[in-house]
TORKE-615434 format. One record per residue (C-alpha): residue in three letters; x, y, z. Coordinates in steps of 0.5 Angstrom, whole numbers, plus 500, padded with zeros to 3 digits. Example, Ala and Ser with C-alpha at 12.3 -4.5 7.8 and 13.67 -1.06 7.14 Angstrom:
<sites>
ALA525491516/SER527498514/
</sites>
This chain:
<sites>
UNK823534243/UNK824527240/UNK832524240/UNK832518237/UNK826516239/UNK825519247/UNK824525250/UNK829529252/UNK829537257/UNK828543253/UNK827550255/UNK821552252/UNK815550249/UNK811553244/UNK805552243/UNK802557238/UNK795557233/UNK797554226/UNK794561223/UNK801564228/UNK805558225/UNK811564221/UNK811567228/UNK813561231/UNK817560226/UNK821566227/UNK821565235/UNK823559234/UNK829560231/UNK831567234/UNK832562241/UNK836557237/UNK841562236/UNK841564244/UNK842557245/UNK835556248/UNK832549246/UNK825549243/UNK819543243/UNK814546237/UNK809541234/UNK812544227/UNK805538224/UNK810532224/UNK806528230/UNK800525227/UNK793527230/UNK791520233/UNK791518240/UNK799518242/UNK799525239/UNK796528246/UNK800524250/UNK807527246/UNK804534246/UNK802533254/UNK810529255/UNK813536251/UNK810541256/UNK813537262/UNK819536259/UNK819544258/UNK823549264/UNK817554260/UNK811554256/UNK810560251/UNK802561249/UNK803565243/UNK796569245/UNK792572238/UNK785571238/UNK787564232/UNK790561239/UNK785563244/UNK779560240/UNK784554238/UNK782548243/UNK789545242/UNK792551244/UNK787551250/UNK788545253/UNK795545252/UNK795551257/UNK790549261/UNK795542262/UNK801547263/UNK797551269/UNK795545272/UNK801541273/UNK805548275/UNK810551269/UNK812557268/UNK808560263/UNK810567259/UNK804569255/UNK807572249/UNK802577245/UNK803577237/UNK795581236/UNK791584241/UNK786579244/UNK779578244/UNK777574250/UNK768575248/UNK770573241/UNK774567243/UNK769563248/UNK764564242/UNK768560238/UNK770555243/UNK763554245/UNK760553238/UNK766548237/UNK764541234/UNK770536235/UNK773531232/UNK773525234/UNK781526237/UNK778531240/UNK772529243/UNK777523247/UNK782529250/UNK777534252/UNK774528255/UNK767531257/UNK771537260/UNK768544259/UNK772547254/UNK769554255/UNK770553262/UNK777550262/UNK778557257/UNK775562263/UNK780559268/UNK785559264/UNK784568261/UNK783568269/UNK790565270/UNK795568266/UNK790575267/UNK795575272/UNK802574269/UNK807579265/UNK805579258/UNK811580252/UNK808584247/UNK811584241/UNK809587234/UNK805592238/UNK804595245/UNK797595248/UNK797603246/UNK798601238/UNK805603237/UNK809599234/UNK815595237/UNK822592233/UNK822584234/UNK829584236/UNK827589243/UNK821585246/UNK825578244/UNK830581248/UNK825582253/UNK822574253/UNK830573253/UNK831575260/UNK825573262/UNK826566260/UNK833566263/UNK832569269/UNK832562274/UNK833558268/UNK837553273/UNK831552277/UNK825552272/UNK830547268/UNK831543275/UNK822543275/UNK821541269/UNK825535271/UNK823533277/UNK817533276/UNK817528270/UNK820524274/UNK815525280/UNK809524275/UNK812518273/UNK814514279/UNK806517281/UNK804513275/UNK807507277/UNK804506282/UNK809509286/UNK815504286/UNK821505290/UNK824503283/UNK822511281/UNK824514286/UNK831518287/UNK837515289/UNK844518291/UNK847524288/UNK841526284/UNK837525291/UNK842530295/UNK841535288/UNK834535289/UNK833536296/UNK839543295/UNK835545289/UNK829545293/UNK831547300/UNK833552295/UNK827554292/UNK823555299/UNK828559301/UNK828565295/UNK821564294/UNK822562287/UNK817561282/UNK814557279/UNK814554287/UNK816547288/UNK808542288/UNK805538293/UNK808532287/UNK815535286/UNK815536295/UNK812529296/UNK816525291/UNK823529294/UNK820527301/UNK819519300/UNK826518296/UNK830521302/UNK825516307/UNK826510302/UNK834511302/UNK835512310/UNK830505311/UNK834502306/UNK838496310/UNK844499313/UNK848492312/UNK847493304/UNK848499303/UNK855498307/UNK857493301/UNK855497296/UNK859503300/UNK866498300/UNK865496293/UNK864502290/UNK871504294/UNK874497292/UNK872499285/UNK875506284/UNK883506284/UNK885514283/UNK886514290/UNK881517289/UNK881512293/UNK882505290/UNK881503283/UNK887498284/UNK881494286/UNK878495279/UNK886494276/UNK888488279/UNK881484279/UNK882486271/UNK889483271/UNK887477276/UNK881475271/UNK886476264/UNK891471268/UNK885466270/UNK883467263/UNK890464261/UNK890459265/UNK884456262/UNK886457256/UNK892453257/UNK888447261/UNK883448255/UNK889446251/UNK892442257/UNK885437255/UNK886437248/UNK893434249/UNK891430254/UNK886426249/UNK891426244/UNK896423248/UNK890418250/UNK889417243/UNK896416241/UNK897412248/UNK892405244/UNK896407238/UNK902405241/UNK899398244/UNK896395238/UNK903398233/UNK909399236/UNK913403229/UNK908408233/UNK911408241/UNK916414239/UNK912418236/UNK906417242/UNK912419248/UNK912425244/UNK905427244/UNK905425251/UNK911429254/UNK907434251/UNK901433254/UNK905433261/UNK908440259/UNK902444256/UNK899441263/UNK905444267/UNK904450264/UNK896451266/UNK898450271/UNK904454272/UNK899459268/UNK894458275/UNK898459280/UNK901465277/UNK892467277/UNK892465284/UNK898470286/UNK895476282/UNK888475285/UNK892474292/UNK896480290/UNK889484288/UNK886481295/UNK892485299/UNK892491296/UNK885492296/UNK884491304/UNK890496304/UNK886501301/UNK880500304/UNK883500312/UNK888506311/UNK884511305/UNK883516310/UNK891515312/UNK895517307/UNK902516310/UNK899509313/UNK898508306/UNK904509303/UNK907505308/UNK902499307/UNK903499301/UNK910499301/UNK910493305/UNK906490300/UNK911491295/UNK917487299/UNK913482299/UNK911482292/UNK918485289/UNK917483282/UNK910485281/UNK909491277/UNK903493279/UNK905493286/UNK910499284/UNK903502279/UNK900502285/UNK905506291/UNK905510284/UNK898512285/UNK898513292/UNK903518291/UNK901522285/UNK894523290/UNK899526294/UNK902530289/UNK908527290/UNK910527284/UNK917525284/UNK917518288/UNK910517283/UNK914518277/UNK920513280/UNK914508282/UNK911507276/UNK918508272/UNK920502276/UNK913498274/UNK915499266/UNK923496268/UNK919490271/UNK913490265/UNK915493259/UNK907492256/UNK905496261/UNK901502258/UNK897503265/UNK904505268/UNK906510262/UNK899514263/UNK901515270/UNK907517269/UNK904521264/UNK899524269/UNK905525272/UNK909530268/UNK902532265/UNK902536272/UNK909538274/UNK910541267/UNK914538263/UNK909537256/UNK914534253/UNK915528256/UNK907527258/UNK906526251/UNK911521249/UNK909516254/UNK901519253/UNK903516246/UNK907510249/UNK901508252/UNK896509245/UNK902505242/UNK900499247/UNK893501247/UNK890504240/UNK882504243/UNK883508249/UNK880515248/UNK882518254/UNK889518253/UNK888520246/UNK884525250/UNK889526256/UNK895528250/UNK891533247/UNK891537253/UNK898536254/UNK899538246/UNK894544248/UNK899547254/UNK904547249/UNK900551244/UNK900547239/UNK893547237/UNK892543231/UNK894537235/UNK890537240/UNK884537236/UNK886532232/UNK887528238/UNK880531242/UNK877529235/UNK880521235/UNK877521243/UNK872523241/UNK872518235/UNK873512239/UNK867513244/UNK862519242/UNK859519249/UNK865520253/UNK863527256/UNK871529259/UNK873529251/UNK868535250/UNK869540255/UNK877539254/UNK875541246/UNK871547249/UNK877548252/UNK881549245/UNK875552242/UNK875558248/UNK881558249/UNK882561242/UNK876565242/UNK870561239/UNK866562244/UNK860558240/UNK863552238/UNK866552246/UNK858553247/UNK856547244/UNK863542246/UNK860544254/UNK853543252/UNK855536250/UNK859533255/UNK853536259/UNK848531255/UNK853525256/UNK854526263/UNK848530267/UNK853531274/UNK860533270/UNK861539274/UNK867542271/UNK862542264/UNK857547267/UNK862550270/UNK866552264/UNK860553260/UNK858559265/UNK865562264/UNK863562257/UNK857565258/UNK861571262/UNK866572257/UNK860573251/UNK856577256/UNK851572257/UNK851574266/UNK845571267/UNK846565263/UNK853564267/UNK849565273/UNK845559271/UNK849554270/UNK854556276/UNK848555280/UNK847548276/UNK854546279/UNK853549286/UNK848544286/UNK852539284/UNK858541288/UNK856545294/UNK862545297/UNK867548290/UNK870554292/UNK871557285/UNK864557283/UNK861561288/UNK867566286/UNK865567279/UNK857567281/UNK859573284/UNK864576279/UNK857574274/UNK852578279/UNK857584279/UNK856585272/UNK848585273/UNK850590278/UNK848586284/UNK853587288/UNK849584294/UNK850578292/UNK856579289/UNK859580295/UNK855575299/UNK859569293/UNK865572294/UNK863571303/UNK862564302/UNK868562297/UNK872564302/UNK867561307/UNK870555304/UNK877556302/UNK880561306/UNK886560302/UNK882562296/UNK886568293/UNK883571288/UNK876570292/UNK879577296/UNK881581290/UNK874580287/UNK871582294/UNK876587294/UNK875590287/UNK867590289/UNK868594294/UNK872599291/UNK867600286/UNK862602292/UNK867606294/UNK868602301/UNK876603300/UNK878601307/UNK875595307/UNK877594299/UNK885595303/UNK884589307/UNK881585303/UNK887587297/UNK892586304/UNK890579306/UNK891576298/UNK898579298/UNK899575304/UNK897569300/UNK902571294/UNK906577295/UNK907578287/UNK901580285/UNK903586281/UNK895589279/UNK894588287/UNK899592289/UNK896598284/UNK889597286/UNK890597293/UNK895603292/UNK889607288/UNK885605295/UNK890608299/UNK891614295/UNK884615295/UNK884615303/UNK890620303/UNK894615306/UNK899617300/UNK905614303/UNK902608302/UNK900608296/UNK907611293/UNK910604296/UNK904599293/UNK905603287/UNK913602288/UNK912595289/UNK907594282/UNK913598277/UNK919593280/UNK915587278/UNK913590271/UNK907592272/UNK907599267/UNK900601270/UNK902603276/UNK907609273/UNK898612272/UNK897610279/UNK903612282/UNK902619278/UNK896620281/UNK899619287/UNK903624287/UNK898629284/UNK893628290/UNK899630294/UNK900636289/UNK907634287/UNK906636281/UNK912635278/UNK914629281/UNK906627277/UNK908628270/UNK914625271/UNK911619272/UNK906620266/UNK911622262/UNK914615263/UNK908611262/UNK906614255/UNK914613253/UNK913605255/UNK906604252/UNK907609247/UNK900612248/UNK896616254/UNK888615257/UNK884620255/UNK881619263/UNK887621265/UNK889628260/UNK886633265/UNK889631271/UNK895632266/UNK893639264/UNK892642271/UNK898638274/UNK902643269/UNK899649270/UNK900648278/UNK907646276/UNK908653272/UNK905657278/UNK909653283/UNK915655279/
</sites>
């Protein structure tokens, strides 16, 4: 589809017979509401020479072509092509059946066609009959969707063969998605005579490779081409040839630029204050010349008329001033770039020490007492450290020093933001606006501190006026689908993440918390779609593979599920509730020991997990171990969890204290008030075992 000009992804295009139009119509917009994006020639790209080209740039740009097949399409020679572009550059391809094809008929009709003249320049002296038979031949071989009617005649609703088509798109919609793209992109460094200038670079290089090493691995259809192969193969040889040299420049000044300590954009911060204090200087010498030449002017006017010597020496004084002051105003420049210089070569040589760090950085600031930024700085590197105290204390320090200094209330901000305390987070948020009213982030940032607060209405607001200043800012949207989710708008929530997305291809966190939205309206497949997007990444995020795993357990594939859950711990073996979803998995296979020791090992991390105490007491029940089990459902009741007076009843019962079961029972219905209709016939039995016990 067209946005403002150029061509961006969409998931499926449609290629349809205009006799077909209300069907595509229909189809079009039961995808829009699923969130599934559609490129369709609704006839507003006029029939010239650039027309083929935009029909031929929307089939690669599409993860899926869809060939409405009726026998108005099969005799179409647009339609024709179309498909036969789609086969011979390795989409995906889903025919959907709306009438029951007459292949015979269809090649008549091809063969009798009398072109126009667009038509004659894209055939090219092709054989239209020809490319028909390979592409019946092709798609013979592929799963159609019928719709309308079955291949028997009978009669089928739209919302079920839609549902179908739905399910079939989204199956490995990440890896179609990432197809599509890297193949453009192949074709368009190959067009180019394959200048290094297109090929793939850093994180979108590493993402390629994971993708198809991926893809290779699963079998994956539609299978990588030669094209996507070779493209992926030259980009990775190109950026280990580059000259090392340089590449080790561009490393140090990326590091000198980034200061969250996340190493380092002090460099980015104290350059940025060395350069507005040079820019004074200047200014103040601009004026020092001005003077300067007025003092000349001034200076002949008192030798040709002494009435004038007095006010000459005044102008000259002050020319002899404003010159002290620019220059006061470049050495001030020159001690900032100094400062900047020092800070910097701290970063750079202990990055990776953070103690040593501090320690540099603390040397630095009795070398420079009076510089707020040198407080700012210790500040950040605490704060990377989580210590949040001496990082509050730092930059506390930084505003008695600077006032006007917004950066330092941010942080202090952060700070706060992070140990709790929202209240004192949004006053220096609001600090820092007050000195600096265009800078969305702290607009953004004091809305998320609003939001932990709940109060919803000002965290909009504040989302809204980010996003307000700059539109393209990516973090803003997701921290607005968080309000939108959190409050159970899971739609709006949707198309929050689906813009940060737009904004910002590798914001993690935006397909991450999209996928979680997709779990919570039941969408599992789609989930799972875009948590492979955010492996692929962030290889390396715990957290992904755990709720990838919960998605694939929905879908009953608890295989995978497991393997998730295996792989999360893999990587943070302090990863608690990676344990409870591997153990809940397992109990639902009925593998109780195994669900134990996984249940074990998260209390182990935290020993006040209450639902844990309950479910690892119902596997210890249901392998007898009752003693066990009465003390985990023990464990949960003191901690508040009102369950466990079930769990532990059912205990008891496996035990045949009957008695001792309804009391528990009897307990839980008095507190909640209602009673599980699950559990009514353990209830039953239990007091007719206890009145023939009696």
């Amino acid at each position: 589809m067209m946005v403002g000009g150029r061509f961006v992804m969409s998931d499926v295009f449609i290629s349809y017979s205009r006799h077909n139009i209300q069907f595509a119509e229909q189809l079009f917009n039961a995808l829009k509401t699923r969130h599934i994006s559609a490129w369709v020639d609704w006839q507003d790209i006029p029939r010239s020479a650039g027309w083929w080209d935009e029909i031929t740039r929307g089939i690669d740009n599409a993860s899926t072509f869809l060939f409405l097949m009726s026998n108005a399409s099969l005799a179409s020679p647009v339609c024709t092509l179309e498909l036969n572009h789609a086969i011979e550059n390795g989409k995906r391809i889903l025919p959907v059946v709306i009438e029951s094809p007459q292949f015979d008929m269809a090649i008549d009709k091809l063969r009798d066609l009398e072109p126009d003249d667009v038509l004659t320049t894209i055939i090219n002296q092709r054989d239209i009959v020809g490319l028909s038979r390979h592409n019946h031949a092709t798609i013979g071989h592929i799963n159609w969707i019928f719709f309308n009617k079955n291949p028997q005649g009978v009669e089928l609703p739209f919302e079920r063969s839609f549902d179908e088509l739905l399910a079939t798109i989204q199956t490995d919609l990440e890896h179609n998605r990432r197809h599509a793209r890297l193949l453009v992109l192949a074709r368009e460094w190959d067009s180019n005579q394959r200048d290094d200038d297109f090929l793939l670079i850093g994180d979108e290089l590493i993402i390629a490779e994971n993708w198809l090493r991926d893809a290779q691995a699963r079998q994956k259809e539609p299978i990588p081409t030669d094209l996507h192969i070779e493209f992926i193969d030259i980009s990775r040889q190109t950026e280990d040839a580059r000259d090392k040299r340089l590449r080790a420049i561009r490393r140090t000044g990326l590091i000198a630029t980034i200061i969250a300590l996340v190493a380092s954009m002090v460099a980015v911060g104290g350059i940025i204050i060395a350069n507005r204090a040079s820019a004074t200087a200047n200014e103040a010498q601009r004026l020092a010349d001005i003077s300067q030449i007025r003092a000349d002017q001034a200076q002949l006017q008192a030798d040709s008329a002494n009435h004038q010597v007095a006010t000459a020496t005044v102008v000259i004084a002050t020319s002899v001033a404003m010159q002290q002051i620019a220059q006061s105003e470049r050495d001030q420049a020159q001690r900032r770039s100094e400062i900047v210089s020092a800070f910097a070569a701290a970063i750079l040589n202990t990055q990776s020490n953070p103690q040593q760090l501090i320690a540099h950085l603390t040397r630095l600031i009795n070398q420079y007492p009076q510089e707020a930024m040198a407080y700012h700085v210790r500040g950040l590197a605490y704060y990377h450290q989580a210590a949040y105290p001496q990082a509050i204390a730092d930059y506390e320090q930084a505003i008695r020093i600077d006032p006007r200094f917004n950066e330092a209330y941010f942080s202090r901000a952060n700070a706060y933001f992070d140990l709790g305390n929202y209240i004192q987070a949004i006053a220096d948020y609001t600090q820092s606006i007050v000195l600096s009213p265009s800078d969305a982030v702290a607009y953004s940032n004091r809305g998320n501190a609003y939001m932990q607060m709940g109060d919803m209405a000002n965290a909009q607001a504040d989302y809204e006026r980010a996003i307000a200043i700059n539109p393209t800012y990516a973090p803003v949207y997701v921290n607005r689908g968080n309000l939108y989710f959190n409050i159970g708008e899971f739609d709006l929530a949707l198309n929050d993440y689906t813009s940060a997305i737009g904004y910002d291809p590798l914001l993690v966190v935006a397909y991450i918390n999209r996928g979680n939205t997709f779990y919570a309206k039941g969408i599992y497949a789609e989930a799972i779609a875009d948590y492979d997007e955010a492996i692929l990444l962030d290889a390396d995020n715990a957290l992904v593979y755990s709720n990838r795993g919960l998605a694939y357990r929905q879908l009953g594939d608890t295989a995978q599920a497991i393997a998730n859950y295996n792989y999360a711990i893999q990587l943070n073996p302090q990863f608690t509730d990676a344990y409870i979803n591997r153990a809940f998995t397992y109990f639902t296979l009925r593998d109780y020991p195994r669900a134990i020791i996984d249940y074990s090992r998260a209390l182990e991390l935290d020993p006040d997990l209450s639902d844990v105490y309950y479910n690892r007491g119902l596997a210890y029940a249901f392998t007898n171990q009752i003693n066990l089990a009465l003390s985990d459902f023990d464990q949960s009741i003191a901690r508040g969890y009102t369950q466990a007076y079930l769990g532990r009843g059912l205990a008891y019962y496996i035990h045949a204290d009957y008695q001792a079961a309804l009391d528990d029972w009897a307990q839980y219905e008095a507190v909640t008030g209602m009673f599980p209709s699950n559990f009514e016939s353990f209830r039953t039995d239990a007091h007719i075992q206890a009145q023939v016990g009696d």
